[in-house]
KEKOL-660534 format. One record per residue: x, y, z of N, C-alpha, C, CB in turn; residue in one letter. Coordinates in steps of 0.1 Angstrom, whole numbers, padded with zeros to 4 digits, always signed. Last residue first. Glycine has a CB too. Example, Ala and Ser with C-alpha at 12.3 -4.5 7.8 and 13.67 -1.06 7.14 Angstrom:
<tordos>
+0128-0022+0071+0137-0011+0071+0129+0000+0079+0141-0006+0057s+0132-0057+0078+0123-0045+0078+0132-0033+0078+0113-0045+0090a
</tordos>
This chain:
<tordos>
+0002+0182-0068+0007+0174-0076+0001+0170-0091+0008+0163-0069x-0011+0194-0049-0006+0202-0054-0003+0191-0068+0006+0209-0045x-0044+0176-0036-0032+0175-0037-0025+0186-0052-0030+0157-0038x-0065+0174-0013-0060+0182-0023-0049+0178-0026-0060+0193-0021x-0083+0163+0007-0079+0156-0003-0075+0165-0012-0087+0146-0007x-0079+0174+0040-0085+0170+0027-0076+0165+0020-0092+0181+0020x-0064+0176+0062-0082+0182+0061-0087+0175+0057-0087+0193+0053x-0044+0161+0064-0051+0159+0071-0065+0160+0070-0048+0162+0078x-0017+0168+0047-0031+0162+0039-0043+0156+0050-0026+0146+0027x+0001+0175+0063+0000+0185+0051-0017+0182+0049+0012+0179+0036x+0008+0156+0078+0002+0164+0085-0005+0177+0074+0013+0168+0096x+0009+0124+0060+0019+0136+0066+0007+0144+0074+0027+0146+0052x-0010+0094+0068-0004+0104+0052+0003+0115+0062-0022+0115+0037x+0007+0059+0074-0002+0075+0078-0001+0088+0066+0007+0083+0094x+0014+0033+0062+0022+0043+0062+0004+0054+0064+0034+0045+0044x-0002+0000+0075-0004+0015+0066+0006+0025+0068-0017+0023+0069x+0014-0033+0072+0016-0016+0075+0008-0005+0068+0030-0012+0070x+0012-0066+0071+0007-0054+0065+0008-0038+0069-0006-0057+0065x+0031-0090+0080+0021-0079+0080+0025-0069+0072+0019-0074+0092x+0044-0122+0065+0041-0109+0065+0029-0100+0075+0038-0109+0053x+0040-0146+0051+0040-0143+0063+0046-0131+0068+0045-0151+0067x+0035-0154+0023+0049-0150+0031+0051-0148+0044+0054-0141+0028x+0010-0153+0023+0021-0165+0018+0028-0166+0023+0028-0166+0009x-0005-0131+0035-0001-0139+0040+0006-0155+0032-0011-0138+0047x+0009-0111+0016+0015-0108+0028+0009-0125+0039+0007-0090+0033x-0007-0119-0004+0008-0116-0006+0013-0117+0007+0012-0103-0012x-0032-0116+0007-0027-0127-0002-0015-0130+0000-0029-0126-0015x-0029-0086+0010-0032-0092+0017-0031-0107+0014-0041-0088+0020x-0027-0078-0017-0018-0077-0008-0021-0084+0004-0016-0066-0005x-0050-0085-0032-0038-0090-0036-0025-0086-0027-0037-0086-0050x-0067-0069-0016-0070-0086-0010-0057-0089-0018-0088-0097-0018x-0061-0043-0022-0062-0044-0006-0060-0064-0004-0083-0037+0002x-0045-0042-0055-0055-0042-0042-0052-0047-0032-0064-0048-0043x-0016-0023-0061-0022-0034-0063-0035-0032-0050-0011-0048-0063x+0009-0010-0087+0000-0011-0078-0011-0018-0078-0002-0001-0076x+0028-0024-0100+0030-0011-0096+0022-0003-0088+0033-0005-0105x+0043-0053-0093+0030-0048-0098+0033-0035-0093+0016-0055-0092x+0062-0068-0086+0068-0063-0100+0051-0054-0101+0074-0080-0116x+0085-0075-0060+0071-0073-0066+0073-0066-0079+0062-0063-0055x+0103-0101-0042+0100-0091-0054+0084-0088-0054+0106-0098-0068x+0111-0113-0012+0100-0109-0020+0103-0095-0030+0088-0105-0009x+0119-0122+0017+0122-0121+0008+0115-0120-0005+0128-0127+0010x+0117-0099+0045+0108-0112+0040+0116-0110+0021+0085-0107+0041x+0126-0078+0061+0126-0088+0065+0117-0101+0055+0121-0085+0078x+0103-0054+0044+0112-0054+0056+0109-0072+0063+0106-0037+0069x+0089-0032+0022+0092-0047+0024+0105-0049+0034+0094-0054+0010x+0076-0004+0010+0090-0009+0016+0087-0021+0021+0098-0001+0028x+0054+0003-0008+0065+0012-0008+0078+0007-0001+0061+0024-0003x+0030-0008-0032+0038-0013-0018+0050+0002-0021+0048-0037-0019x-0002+0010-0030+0013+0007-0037+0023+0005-0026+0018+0020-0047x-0035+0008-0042-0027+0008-0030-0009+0003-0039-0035-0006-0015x-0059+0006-0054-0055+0019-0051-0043+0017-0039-0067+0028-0046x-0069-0004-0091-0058-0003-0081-0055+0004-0068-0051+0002-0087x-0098+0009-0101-0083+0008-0100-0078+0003-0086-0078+0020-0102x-0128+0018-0103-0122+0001-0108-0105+0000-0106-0126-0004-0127x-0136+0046-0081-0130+0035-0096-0128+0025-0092-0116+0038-0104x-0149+0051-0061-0154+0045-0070-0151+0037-0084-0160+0052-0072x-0127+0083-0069-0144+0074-0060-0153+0067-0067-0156+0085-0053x-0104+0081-0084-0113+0087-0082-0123+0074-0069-0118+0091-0098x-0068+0084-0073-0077+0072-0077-0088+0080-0072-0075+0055-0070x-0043+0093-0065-0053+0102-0078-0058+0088-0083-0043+0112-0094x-0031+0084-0047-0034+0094-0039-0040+0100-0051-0023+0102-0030x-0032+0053-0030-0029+0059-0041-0034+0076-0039-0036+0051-0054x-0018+0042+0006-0030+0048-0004-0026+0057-0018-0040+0059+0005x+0011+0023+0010+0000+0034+0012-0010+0039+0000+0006+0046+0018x+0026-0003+0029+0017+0002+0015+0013+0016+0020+0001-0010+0010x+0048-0024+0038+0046-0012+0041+0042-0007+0029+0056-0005+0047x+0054-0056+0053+0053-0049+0042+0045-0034+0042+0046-0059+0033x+0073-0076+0075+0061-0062+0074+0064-0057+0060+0064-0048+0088x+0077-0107+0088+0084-0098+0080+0072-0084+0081+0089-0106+0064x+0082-0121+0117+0074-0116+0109+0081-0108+0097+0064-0109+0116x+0105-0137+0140+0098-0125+0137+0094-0125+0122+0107-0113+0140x
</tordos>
């Protein structure tokens, strides 16, 4: 069995920026540090296939369905 790495979407990256917008949040079955605090779609994907890995989106909650507001 595969290992799965579990990312989700930054949630204060404008449209269009030059950032980062994804952050691993749980790594299951695969032995792997990460030291980046957040990283792109292809540097995870890279990552995930070295190791042999999938890739997981975490869903956002039911809170943030409409829109993109965030209290935070």
């Amino acid at each position: 069995m595969s290992g799965k790495i579990f990312y989700r979407e930054r949630r204060k990256t404008a449209e269009g920026a030059k950032q980062a917008r994804y952050m691993v949040v749980a790594v299951a079955d695969v032995n792997l540090k990460v030291f980046g605090k957040h990283l792109r779609m292809s540097e995870m994907q890279a990552i995930a296939e070295g190791v042999g890995a999938e890739l997981v989106a975490l869903p956002r909650g039911p809170k943030h369905e409409g829109g993109e507001e965030d209290d935070e």
